[in-house]
C-alpha positions, 0 to 999 in steps of 0.5 A: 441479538447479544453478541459473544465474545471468545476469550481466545483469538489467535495473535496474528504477527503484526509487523510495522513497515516504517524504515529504509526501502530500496528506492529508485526513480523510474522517470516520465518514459516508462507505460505503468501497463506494461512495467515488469518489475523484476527489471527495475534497479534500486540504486538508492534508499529513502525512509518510509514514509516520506514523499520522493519529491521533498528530498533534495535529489528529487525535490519537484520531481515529477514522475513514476518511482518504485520502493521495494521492501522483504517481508516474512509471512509464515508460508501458507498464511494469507497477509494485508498490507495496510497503507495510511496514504500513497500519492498520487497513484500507485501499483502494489506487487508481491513477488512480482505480480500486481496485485492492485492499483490505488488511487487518490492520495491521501487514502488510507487502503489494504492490499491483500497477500496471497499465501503462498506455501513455499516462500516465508519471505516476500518482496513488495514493491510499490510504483508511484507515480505524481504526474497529474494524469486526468484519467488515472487521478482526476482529482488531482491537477497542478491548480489547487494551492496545494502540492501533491507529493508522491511517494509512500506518505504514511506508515504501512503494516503488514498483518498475517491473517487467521484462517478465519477472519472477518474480511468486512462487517456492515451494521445496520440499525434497526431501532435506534431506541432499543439499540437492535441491530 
């Protein structure tokens, strides 16, 4: 089977996430279950990305944190956030609803954003969390001769997404010597 091409593809509005977010560190007392982020006050700013925890005001300090940025999506759009890496364990919400929850570290991820047909501005936030916990991250222990940062550790791009696109696409070889698919 040959595949098509199509000269036309609409651009879609790509916008790189890197910079200033609103910041502040929840501590060890709160139940990530039952956190309502419409009541969390950001009362400082660190560049994303980066990790909370190599900062001097919060260097090796253990615990849930949130970061929190504004986006503009055309209304009625779809969007994805792409993150390269959060650590060590993370809750992504748009306009206030979890929307996922992600680990381990270091892996990169998308995060869909659900279209909404009023709002062209939408607020993400992102709860981290650095403790070892056995159950939510058993991979990560305090251990290894490696340490675990927490925070948004690399660049995260939000895309609008097309009316139609492919969400994932898996090819499967069929001969290796002819090159069918």
């Amino acid at each position: 089977m040959l595949m098509k091409t199509y000269p036309f593809f609409p651009k879609r509005k790509t916008t790189l996430l890197d910079g200033l977010w609103d910041f502040t560190f929840i501590g060890t007392d709160i139940s990530l279950d039952d956190l309502t982020v419409d009541n969390i006050v950001y009362d400082d700013s660190l560049p994303v990305p980066s990790a909370f925890d190599a900062f001097p005001a919060y260097s090796g300090w253990r615990g849930t944190a949130a970061y929190r940025t504004f986006i503009r999506i055309t209304p009625g759009v779809p969007g994805l956030l792409e993150f390269q890496s959060v650590g060590i364990w993370c809750a992504i919400y748009v306009d206030g609803q979890r929307i996922m929850t992600h680990h381990p570290a270091y892996v990169p991820f998308p995060c869909e954003i659900p279209a909404d047909a009023e709002l062209n501005e939408r607020e993400i936030v992102v709860v981290v969390d650095n403790r070892y916990d056995e159950e939510r991250t058993p991979l990560q222990e305090n251990i290894f001769d490696f340490y675990n940062y927490g925070g948004i550790l690399r660049s995260v791009t939000a895309f609008e997404l097309p009316e139609c696109f492919i969400k994932f696409c898996h090819v499967t070889p069929l001969d290796v010597a002819s090159g069918e698919v």
